[in-house]
C-alpha positions as CSV (number, residue, x, y, z in Angstrom):
1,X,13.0,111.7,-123.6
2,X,11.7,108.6,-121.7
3,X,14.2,105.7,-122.1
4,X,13.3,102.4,-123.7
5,X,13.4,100.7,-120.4
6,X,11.1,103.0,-119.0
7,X,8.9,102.4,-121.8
8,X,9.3,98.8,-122.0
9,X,7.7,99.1,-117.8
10,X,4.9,101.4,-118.9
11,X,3.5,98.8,-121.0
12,X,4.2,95.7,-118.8
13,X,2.2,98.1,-116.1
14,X,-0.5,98.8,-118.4
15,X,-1.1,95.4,-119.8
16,X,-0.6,94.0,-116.1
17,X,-3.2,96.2,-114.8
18,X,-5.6,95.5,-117.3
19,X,-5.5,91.6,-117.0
20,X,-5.7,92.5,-113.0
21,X,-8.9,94.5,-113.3
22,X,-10.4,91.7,-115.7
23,X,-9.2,89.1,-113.9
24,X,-10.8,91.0,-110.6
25,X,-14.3,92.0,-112.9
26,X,-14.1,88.2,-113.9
27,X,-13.8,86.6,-110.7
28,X,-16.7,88.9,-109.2
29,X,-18.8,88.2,-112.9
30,X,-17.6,83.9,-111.9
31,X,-19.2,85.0,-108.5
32,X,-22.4,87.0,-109.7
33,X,-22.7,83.8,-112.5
34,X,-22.4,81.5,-109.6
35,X,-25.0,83.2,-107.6
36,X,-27.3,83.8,-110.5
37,X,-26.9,79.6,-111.4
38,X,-28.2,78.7,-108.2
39,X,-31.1,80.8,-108.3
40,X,-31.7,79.8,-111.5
41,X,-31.7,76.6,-110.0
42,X,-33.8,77.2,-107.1
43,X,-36.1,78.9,-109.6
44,X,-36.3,75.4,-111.6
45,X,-37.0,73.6,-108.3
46,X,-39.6,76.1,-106.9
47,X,-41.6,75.8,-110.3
48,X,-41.2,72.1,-110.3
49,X,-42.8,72.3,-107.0
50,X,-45.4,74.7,-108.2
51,X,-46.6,72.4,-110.7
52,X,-46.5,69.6,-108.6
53,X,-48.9,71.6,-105.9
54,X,-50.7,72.5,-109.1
55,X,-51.0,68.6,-109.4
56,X,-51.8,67.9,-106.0
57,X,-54.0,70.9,-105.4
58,X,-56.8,69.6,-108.1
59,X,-56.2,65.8,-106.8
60,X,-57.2,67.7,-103.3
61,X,-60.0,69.5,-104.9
62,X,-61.1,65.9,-107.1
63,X,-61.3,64.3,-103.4
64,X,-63.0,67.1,-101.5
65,X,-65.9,66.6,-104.5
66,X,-65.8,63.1,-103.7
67,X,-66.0,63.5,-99.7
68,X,-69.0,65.9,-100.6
69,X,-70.5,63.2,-102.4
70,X,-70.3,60.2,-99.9
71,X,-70.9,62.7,-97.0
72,X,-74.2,63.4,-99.0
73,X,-74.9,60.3,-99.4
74,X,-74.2,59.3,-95.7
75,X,-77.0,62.0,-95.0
76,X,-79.1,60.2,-97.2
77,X,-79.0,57.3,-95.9
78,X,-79.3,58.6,-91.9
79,X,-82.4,60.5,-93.1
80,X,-83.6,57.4,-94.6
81,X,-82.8,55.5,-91.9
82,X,-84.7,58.1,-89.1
83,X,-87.6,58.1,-91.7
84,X,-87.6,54.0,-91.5
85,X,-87.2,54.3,-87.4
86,X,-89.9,56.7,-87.2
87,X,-92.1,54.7,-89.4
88,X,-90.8,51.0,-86.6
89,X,-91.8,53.4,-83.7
90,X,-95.1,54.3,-85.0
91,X,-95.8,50.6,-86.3
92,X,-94.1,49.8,-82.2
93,X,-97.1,52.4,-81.2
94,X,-99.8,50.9,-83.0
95,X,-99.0,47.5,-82.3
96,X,-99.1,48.1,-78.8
97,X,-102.7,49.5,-79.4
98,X,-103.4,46.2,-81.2
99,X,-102.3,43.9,-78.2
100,X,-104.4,46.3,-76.0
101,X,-107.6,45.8,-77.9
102,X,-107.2,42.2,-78.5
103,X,-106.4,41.6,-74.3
104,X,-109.6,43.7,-74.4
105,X,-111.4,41.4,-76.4
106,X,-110.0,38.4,-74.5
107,X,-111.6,40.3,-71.2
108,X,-114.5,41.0,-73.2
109,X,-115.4,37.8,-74.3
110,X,-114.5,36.1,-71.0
111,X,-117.3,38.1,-69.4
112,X,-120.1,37.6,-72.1
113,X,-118.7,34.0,-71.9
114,X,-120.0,34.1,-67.9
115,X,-122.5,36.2,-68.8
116,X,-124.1,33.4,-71.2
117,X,-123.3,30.7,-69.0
118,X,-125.2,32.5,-66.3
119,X,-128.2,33.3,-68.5
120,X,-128.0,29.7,-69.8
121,X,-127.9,28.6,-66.4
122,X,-131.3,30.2,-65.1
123,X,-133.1,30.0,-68.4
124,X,-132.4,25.7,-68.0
125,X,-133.6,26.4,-64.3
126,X,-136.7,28.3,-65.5
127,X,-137.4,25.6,-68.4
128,X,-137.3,22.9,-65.8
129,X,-140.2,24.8,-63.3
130,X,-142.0,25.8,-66.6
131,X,-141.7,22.1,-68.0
132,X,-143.3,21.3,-64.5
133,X,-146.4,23.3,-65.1
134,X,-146.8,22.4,-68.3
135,X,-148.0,19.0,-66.9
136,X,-151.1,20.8,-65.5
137,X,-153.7,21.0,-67.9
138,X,-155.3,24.2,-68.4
139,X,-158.0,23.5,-65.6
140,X,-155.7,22.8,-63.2
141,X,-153.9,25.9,-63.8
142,X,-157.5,27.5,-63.8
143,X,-158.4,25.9,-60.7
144,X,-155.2,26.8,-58.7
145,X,-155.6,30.3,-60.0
146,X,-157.6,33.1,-56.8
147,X,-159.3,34.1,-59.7
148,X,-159.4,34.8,-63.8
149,X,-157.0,37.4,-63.3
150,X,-154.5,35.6,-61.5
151,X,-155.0,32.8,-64.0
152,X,-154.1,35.2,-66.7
153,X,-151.1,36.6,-64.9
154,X,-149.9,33.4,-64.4
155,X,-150.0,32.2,-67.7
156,X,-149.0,35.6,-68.9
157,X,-146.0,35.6,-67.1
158,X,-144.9,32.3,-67.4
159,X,-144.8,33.0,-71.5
160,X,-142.7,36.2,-71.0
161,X,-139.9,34.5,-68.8
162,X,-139.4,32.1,-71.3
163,X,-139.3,35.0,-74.4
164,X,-137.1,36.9,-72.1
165,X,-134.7,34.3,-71.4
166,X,-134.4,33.1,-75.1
167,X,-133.9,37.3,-75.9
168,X,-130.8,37.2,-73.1
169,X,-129.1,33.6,-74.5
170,X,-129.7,35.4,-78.2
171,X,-128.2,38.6,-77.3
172,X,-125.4,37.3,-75.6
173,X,-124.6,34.4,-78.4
174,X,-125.0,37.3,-81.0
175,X,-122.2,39.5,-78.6
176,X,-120.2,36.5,-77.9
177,X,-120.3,35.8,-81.8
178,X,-119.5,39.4,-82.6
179,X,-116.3,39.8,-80.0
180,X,-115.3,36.6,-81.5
181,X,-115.2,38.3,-84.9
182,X,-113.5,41.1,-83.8
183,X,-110.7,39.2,-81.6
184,X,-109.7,37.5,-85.4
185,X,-109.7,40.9,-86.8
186,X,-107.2,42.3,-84.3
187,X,-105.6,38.7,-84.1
188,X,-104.9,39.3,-88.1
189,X,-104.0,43.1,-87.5
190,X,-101.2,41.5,-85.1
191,X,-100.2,39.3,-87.6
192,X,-99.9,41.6,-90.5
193,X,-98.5,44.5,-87.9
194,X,-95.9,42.2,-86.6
195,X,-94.5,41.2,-90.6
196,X,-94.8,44.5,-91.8
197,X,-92.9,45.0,-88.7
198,X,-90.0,42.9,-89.6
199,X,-90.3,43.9,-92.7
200,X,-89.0,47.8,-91.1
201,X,-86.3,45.7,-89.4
202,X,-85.1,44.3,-92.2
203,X,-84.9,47.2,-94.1
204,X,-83.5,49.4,-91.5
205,X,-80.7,46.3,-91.0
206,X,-79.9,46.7,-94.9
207,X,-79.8,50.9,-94.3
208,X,-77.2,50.1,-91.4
209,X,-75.5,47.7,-93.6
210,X,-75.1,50.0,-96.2
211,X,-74.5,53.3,-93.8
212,X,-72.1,50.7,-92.4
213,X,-70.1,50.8,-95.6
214,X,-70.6,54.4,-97.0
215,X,-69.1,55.4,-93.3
216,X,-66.0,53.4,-94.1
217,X,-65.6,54.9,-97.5
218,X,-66.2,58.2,-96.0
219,X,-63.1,57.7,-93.6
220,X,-60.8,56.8,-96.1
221,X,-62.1,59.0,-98.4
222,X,-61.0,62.1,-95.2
223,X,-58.0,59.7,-94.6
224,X,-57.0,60.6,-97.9
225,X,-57.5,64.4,-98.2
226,X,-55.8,64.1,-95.0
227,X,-52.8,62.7,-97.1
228,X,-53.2,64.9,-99.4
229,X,-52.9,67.9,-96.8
230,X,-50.2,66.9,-95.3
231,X,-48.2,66.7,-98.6
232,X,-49.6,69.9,-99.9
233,X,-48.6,71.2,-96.3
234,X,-45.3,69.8,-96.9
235,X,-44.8,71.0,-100.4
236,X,-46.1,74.7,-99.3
237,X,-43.7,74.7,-96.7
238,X,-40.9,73.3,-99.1
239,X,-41.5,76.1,-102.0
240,X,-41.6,78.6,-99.3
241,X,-38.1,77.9,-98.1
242,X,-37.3,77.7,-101.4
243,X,-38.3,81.1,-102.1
244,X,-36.7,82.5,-99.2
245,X,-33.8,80.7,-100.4
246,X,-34.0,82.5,-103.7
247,X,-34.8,85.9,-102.2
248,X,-31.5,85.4,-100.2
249,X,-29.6,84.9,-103.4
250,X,-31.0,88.0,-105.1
251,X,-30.6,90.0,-102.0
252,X,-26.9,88.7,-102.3
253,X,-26.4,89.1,-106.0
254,X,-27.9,92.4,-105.5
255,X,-25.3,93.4,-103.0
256,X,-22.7,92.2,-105.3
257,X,-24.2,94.2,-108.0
258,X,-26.2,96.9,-106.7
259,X,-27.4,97.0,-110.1
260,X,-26.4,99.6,-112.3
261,X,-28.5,102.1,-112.6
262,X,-26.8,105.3,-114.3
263,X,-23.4,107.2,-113.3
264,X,-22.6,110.6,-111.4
265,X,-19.9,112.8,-111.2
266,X,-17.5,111.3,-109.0
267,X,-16.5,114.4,-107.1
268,X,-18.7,117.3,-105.8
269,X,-16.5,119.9,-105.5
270,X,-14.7,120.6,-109.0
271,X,-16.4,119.5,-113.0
272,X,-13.1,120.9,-114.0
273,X,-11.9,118.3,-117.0
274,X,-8.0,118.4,-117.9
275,X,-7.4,115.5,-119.9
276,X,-10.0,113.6,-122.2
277,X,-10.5,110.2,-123.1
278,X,-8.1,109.2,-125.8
279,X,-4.8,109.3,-127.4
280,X,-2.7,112.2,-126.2
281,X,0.4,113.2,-125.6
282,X,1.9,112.0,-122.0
283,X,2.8,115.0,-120.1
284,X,5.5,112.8,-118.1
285,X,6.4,110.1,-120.8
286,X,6.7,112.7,-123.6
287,X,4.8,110.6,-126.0
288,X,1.4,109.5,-127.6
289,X,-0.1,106.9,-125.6
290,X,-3.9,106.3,-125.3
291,X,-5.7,107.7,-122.2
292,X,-8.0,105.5,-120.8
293,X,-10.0,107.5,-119.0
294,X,-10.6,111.5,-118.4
295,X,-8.4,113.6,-115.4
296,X,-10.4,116.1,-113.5
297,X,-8.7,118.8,-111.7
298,X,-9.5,118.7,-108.3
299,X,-7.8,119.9,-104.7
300,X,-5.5,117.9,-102.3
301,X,-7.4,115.9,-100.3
302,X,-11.0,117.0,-101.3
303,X,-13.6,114.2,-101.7
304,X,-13.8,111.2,-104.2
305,X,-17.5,109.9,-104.5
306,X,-18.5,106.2,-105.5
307,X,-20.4,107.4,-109.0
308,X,-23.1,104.8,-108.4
309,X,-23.8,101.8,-106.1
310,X,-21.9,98.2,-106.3
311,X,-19.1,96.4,-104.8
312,X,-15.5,97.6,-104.3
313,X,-13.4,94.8,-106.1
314,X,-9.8,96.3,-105.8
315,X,-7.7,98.6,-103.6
316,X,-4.1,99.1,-105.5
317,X,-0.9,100.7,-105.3
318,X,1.1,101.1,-108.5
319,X,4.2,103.3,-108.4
320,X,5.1,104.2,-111.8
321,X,1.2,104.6,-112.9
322,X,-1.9,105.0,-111.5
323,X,-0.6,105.3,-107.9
324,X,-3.3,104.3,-105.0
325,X,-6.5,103.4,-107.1
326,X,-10.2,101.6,-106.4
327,X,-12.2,100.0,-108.8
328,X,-15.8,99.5,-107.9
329,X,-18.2,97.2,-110.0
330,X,-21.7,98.5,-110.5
331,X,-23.6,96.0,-112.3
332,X,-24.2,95.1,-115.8
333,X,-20.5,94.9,-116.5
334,X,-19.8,98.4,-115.4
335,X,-17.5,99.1,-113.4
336,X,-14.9,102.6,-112.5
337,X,-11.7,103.4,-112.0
338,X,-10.4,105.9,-109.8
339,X,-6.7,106.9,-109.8
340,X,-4.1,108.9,-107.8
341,X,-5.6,108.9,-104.5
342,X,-4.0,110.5,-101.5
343,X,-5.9,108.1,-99.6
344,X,-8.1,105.3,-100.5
345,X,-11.0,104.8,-97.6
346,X,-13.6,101.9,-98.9
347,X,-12.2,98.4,-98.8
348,X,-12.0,95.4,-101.1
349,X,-15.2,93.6,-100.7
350,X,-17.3,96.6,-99.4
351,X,-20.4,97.5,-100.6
352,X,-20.8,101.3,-101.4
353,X,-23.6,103.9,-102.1
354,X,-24.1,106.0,-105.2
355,X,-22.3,109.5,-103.7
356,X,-20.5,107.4,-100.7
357,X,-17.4,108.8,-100.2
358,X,-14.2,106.5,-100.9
359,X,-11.4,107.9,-101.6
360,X,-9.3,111.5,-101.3
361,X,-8.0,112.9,-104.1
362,X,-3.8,113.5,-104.3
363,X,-1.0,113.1,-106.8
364,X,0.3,109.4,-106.3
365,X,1.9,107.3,-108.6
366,X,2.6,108.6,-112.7
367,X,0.9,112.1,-112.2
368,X,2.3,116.0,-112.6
369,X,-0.6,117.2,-110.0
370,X,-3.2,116.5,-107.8
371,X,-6.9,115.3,-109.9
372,X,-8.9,112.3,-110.2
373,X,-8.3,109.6,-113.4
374,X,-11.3,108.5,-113.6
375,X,-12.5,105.3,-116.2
376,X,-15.3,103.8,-117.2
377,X,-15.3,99.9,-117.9
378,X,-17.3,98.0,-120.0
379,X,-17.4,93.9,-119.1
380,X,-13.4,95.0,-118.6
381,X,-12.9,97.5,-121.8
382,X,-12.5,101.6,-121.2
383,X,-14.5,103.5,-122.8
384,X,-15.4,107.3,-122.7
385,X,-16.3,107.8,-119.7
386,X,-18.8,111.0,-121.1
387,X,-20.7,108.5,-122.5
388,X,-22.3,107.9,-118.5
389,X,-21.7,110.9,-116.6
390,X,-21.5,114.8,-117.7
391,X,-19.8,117.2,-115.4
């Protein structure tokens, strides 16, 4: 029979190593809670910032719509504006064209001013030599004539000089009168060219004017998308370290955790089960006690597999129990416990693969031969370990 002292350090060990592995399953759950409370946090920020771009984004898209606008109406007005300077160079043309023909006038009426006086001229010259003969009386004129027919010719003659002459003064009075008329048309044309060509001017003046002031609400209206750009740029570039931040995190807390994700036998070469969960008698103690996990029978020194992914939280040594032992936390709360190891390979801290080997099995600490204990843990409480893995 085991004596009360004995006893007395069973149950100190047991309740010792049970507040040790929930103390170590709490520290790594204070870690992973930690972890999981700053990406919780980064989460907040990053969707604070996504709501904000959201914001930004359709004040962006709101001033893009209004740069379309006064860029449209900046074409407007430069289309209006070449219509207006097409219309000033065509007036510019024409006008030209009305100088031309009123300097041709000018010349015109010069000469059939000349032109007149000359005519003018010889028709007073002729007048005075036909005044002269009209002093002679018709006898006179008869008897100076050779003859009747020169008489005739004479007289004949005389009387078609002085038509002709009066024809010539007529015609030119009549051209003179009629260039005259024609020089006030084009003088008028000028006239009404030359306002309507200010009027162009003026209008083309106002277009500028105007162009002058849609081209300044044009820049600040790009000076503010450019704004708007930069912070959008800015935020982007903000949310995107924020999500690498995050991805970091989870990339930790997955290492931490290497989320559960089902059990496995934790030894390859033996399913052989010796002792089952619950209350039993102890082979070494001599009395009932509970058994916290299952034993299975295995060789010296054969392989003790890591039954799923996670984090290796303690490496131990306890004489009068579970001898060298590993507990490995998987996720989720679950964690396993593997007892009486020969040799313990993985280290506190490690991370280790579902099958990874990381331990040996032997007989160390409270044990009649060499096996595996192996326990399942449940946010720190045993439970059957057949529940999550079947030999």
């Amino acid at each position: 029979m085991i004596n009360k002292r004995s006893y007395k350090l069973v149950v100190i060990f047991t309740i010792i190593l049970t507040l040790f592995i929930n103390m170590a399953v709490a520290s790594l759950a204070a870690s992973l809670e930690d972890i999981q409370s700053q990406i919780t946090h980064q989460q907040a920020n990053k969707n604070e910032l996504k709501n904000e771009l959201a914001g930004l984004r359709a004040e962006i898209e709101a001033q893009k719509k209004e740069d379309a606008k006064i860029t449209a109406e900046m074409a407007a007005i430069l289309a209006q504006k070449q219509e207006q300077a097409t219309i000033v160079e065509q007036m510019l043309d024409d006008l030209d064209y009305i100088y031309e023909q009123i300097e041709g006038y000018y010349n015109s009426i010069q000469q059939a001013e000349e032109e007149y006086n000359e005519a003018l001229k010889k028709f007073y010259t002729r007048a005075r030599i036909m005044y002269r003969y009209t002093q002679y009386d018709s006898l006179r004129l008869f008897v100076e004539a050779e003859d009747i027919f020169d008489y005739a010719n004479r007289d004949k003659l005389f009387s078609r000089m002085m038509e002709n002459d009066r024809e010539a003064i007529r015609g030119l009075l009549v051209m003179k009168q009629d260039l005259e008329s024609k020089k006030q048309i084009q003088e008028q044309l000028k006239v009404d060219a030359e306002a309507l060509l200010l009027e162009k001017q003026e209008i083309i003046e106002a277009i500028e004017k105007n162009e002058k002031i849609v081209a300044e609400k044009l820049d600040a209206s790009r000076g503010s998308l450019a704004i708007l750009e930069a912070q959008e740029s800015k935020i982007e570039a903000e949310s995107y370290k924020i999500e690498s931040e995050i991805k970091k995190l989870q990339e930790l807390y997955n290492q931490q955790t290497q989320s559960y994700s089902g059990l496995i036998w934790p030894s390859r070469s033996t399913k052989k089960i010796s002792s089952y969960y619950g209350m039993r008698l102890h082979p070494i103690y001599g009395y009932w006690k509970m058994h916290t996990g299952i034993d299975i029978g295995a060789s010296y020194g054969t392989d003790i597999i890591s039954s799923a992914d996670g984090v290796v939280t303690s490496v131990t040594y306890n004489e009068g129990g579970y001898g060298w032992y590993i507990v490995v936390y998987h996720g989720d709360g679950i964690s396993t416990l593997y007892a009486h190891c020969s040799k313990v390979i993985a280290k506190v801290g490690q991370s280790v693969k579902r099958g990874q080997v990381i331990a040996l099995v032997g007989s160390t600490g409270a044990s009649t031969g060499p096996h595996i204990h192996f326990e399942v843990r449940v946010n720190g409480s045993h439970t059957d370990p057949l529940k999550y893995v079947k030999p």
